[in-house]
PAKOLDO-126046 format. One record per residue: x, y, z of N, C-alpha, C in turn; chain; residue in three letters; residue number from 1. Coordinates in steps of 0.05 Angstrom, whole numbers, always signed. Atoms other than C-alpha are relative to their C-alpha. Layout:
% residues N
     nxx     nyy     nzz    caxx    cayy    cazz     cxx     cyy     czz  unit  code  pos
       X       Y       Z       X       Y       Z       X       Y       Z     A   Ala  NUM
...
***
This chain:
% residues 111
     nxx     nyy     nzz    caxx    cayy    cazz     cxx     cyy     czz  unit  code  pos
     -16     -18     -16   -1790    -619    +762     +19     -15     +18     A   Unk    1
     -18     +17     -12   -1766    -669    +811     +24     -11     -14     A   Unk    2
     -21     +18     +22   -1730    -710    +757     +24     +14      +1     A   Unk    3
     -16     -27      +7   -1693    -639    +739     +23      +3     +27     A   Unk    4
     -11      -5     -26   -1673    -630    +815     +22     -21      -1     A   Unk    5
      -6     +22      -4   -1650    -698    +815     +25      -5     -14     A   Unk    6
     -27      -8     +12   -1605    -695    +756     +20     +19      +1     A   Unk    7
     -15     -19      -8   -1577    -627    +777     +19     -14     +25     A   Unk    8
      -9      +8     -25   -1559    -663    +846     +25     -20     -10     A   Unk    9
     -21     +18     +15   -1524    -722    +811     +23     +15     -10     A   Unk   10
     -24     -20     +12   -1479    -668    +770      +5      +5     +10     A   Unk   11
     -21     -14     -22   -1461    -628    +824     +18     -19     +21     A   Unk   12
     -14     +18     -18   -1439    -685    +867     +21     -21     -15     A   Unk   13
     -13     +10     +21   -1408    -721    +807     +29     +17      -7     A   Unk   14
     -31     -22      +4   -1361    -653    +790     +11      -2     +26     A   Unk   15
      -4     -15     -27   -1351    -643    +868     +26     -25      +3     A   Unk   16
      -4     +26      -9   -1329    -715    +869     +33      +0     -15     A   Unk   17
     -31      +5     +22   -1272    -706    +803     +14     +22     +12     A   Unk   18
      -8     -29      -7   -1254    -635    +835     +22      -4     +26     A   Unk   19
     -18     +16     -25   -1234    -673    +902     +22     -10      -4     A   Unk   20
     -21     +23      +2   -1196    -720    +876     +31     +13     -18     A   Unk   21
     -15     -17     +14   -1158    -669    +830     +20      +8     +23     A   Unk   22
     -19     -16     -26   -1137    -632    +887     +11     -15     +22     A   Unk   23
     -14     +11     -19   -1116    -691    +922     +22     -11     -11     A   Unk   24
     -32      -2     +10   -1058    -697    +874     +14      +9      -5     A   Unk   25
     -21     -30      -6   -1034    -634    +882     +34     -14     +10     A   Unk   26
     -29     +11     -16    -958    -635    +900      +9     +33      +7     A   Unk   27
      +0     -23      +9    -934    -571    +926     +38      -4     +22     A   Unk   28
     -39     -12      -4    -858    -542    +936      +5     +24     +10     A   Unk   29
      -6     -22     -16    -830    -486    +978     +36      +1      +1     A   Unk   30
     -20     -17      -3    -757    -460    +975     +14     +23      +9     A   Unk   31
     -29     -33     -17    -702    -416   +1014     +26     -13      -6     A   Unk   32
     -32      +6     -13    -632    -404   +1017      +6     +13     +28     A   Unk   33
     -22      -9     -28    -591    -399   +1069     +19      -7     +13     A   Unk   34
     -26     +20      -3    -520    -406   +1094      +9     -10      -9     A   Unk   35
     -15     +12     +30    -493    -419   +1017     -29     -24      -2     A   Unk   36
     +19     +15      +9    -555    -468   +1009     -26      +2      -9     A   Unk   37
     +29      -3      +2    -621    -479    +986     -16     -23     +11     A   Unk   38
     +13     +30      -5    -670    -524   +1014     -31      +3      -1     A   Unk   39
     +21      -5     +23    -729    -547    +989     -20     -19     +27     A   Unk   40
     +27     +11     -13    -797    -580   +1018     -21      +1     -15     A   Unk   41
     +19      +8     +11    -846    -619    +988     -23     -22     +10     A   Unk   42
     +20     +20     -17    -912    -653   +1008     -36      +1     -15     A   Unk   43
     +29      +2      +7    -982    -667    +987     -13     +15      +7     A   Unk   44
     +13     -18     -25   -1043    -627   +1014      -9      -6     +19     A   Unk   45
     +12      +7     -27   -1060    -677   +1059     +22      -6     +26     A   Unk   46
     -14      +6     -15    -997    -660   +1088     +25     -15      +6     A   Unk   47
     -22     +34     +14    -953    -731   +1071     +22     +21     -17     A   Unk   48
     -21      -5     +16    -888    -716   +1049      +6      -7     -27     A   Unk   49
     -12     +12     +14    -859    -731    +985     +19     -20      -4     A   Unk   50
     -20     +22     -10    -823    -786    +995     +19     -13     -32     A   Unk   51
     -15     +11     +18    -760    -803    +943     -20     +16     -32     A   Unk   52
     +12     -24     +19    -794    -741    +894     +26      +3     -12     A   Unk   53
     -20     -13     +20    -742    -725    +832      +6     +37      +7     A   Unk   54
      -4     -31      -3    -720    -655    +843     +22      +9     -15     A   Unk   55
     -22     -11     +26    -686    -617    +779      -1     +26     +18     A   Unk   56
     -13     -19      -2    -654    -554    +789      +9     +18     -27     A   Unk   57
      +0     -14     +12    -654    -501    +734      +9     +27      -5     A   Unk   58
      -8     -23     -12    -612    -437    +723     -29     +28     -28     A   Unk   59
     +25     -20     +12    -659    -375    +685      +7      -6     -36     A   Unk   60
      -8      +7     +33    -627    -403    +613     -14     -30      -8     A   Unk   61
     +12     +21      -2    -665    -464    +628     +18     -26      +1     A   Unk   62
     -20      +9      +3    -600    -500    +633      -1     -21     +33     A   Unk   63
      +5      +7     -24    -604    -561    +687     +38      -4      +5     A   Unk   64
     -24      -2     -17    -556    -553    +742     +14     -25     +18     A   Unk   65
      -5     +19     -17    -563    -609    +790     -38     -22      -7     A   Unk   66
     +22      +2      -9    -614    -654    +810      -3     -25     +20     A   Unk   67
      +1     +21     -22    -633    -701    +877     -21     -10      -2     A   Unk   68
     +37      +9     -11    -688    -737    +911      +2      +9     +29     A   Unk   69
     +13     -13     -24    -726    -718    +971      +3     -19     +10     A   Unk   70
      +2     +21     -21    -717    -760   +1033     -32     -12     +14     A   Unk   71
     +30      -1      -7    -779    -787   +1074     -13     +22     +12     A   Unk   72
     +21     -16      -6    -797    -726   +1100      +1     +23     -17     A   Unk   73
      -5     -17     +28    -794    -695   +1031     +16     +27      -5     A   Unk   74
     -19     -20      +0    -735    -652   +1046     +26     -10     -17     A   Unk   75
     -23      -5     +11    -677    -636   +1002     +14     +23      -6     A   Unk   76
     -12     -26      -2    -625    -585   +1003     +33     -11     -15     A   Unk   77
     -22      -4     +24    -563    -575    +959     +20     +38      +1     A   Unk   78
     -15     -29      -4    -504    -520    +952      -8     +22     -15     A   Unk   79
      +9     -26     +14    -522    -455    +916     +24      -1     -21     A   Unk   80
     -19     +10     +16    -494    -476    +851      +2     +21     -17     A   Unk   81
      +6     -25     +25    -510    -410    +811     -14     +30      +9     A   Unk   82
     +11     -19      +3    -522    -338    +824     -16      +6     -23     A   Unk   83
     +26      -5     +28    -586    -335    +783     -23      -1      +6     A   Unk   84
     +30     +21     -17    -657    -350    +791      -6     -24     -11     A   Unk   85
      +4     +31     +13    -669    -421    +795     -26      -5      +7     A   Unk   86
     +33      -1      +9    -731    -452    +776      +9     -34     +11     A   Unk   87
      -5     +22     -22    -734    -517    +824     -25     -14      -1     A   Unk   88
     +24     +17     +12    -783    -575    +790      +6     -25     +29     A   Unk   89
      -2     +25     -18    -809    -631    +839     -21     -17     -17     A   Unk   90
     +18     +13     +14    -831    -695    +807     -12     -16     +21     A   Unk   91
     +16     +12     -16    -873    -736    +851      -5     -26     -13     A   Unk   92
      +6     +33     +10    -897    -812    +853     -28     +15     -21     A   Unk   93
     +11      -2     +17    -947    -819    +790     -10     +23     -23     A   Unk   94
      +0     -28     +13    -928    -760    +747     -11     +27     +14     A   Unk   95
      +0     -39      -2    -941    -697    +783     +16     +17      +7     A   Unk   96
     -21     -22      +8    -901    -641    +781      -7     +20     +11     A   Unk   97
      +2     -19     -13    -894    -578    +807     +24     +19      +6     A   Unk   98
     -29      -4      -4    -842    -520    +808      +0     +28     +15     A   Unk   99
      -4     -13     -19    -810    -464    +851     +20     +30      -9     A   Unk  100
     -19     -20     +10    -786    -407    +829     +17     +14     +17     A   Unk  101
     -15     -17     -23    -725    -376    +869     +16     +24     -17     A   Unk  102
     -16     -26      +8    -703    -306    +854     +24     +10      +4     A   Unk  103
     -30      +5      +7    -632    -294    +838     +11     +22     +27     A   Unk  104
      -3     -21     -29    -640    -235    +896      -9      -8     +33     A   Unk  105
      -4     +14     -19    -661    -288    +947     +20     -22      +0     A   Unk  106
     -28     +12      -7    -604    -326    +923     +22      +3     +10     A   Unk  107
     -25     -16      -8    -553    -278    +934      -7      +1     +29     A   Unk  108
      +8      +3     -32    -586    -267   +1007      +0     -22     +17     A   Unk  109
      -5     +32     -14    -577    -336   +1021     +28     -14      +2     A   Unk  110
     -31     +10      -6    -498    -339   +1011      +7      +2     +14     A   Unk  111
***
């Protein structure tokens, strides 16, 4: 019975352990317009910016529009190149990814 305990303990602390680390390579993205622009923000969950992150720009035809990098405090903002909804990908250091969907009715509210 102990044994059993024992190996249950190992597993759970084992998944807990890959589960952590998963979610510590999260990347996550947030978008508005406003004042003809959109601007964007990106950062880790522990907070850390994205620093020099790829950032595509997409109109709803999947058609790329623009695309920057994020400064050090993982900000980037750009003109409102398209009444549409744009779909706003951030690539991050060691492949991760992550995207933003902006609705063509918060675009217009942002000119």
């Amino acid at each position: 019975m102990m044994k059993k305990i024992h190996f249950v303990l190992i597993f759970v602390s084992v998944l807990l352990l890959f589960c952590t680390n998963a979610m510590a390579h999260k990347v996550n993205l947030f978008a508005y317009a406003e004042g003809g622009k959109v601007f964007t923000e990106s950062y880790f969950p522990d907070g850390r910016p994205v620093e020099k992150g790829k950032v595509l720009v997409f109109d709803s035809q999947n058609k790329k529009l623009l695309e920057g990098i994020t400064d050090e405090k993982g900000l980037f903002s750009f003109t409102i190149p398209k009444m549409d909804d744009l779909n706003i990908v951030i690539e991050a250091s060691m492949g991760h990814k992550n995207n933003y969907k902006l609705k063509k009715a918060e675009v217009e509210a942002g000119k």
